[in-house]
C-alpha positions, 0 to 999 in steps of 0.5 A: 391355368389358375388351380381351384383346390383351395375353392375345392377345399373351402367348398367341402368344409364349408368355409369361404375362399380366401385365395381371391387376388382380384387386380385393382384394375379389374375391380375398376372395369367392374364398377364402371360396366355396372355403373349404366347397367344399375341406372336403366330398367332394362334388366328389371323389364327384362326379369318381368318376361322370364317364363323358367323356373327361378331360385333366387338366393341370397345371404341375410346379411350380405352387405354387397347385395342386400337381401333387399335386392334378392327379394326384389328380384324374385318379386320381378320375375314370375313364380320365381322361388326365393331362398335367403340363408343365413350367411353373408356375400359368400353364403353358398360356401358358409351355408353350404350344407342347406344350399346345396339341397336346396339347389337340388331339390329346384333343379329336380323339381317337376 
């Protein structure tokens, strides 16, 4: 089993994890499963009936998923909770310090 100490690591100084070493193959597979998921309304249907408290985030300037998208999302799904940071892809670790209680103060949330 493959050790997290360097996502560890990354996480408490807020940096992003640069020890990703994903096989072409697996980004492949990836692309190809994503490919009928992303031409169907299903999953956006599907996001219109959620019925749970929802935070949807994202990074400001995410060039893998446009914030767009998060706003999109959150529109979809019934009282859902949107926050966007300032960060990228990774926002979760660069922005560790505001997403973490924000995280927190969602899931403590009555």
């Amino acid at each position: 089993m493959r050790s997290c100490a360097g996502l560890e690591t990354a996480s408490e100084r807020g940096e992003i994890p640069d020890d990703f070493d994903v096989p072409a193959a697996t980004v492949k597979q990836q692309v190809a499963a994503e490919d009928p998921w992303l031409r169907s309304n299903a999953n956006a249907n599907a996001l219109k009936k959620l019925q749970v408290p929802t935070l949807v985030t994202g990074g400001n300037v995410d060039p893998v998923t446009p914030p767009v998208n998060a706003r999109r999302i959150a529109a979809l799904i019934p009282r859902a909770k949107l926050e966007l940071y300032p960060g990228s892809h990774a926002f979760l670790f660069g922005d560790r310090a505001q997403f973490v209680p924000d995280v927190e103060a969602f899931l403590s949330a009555p």
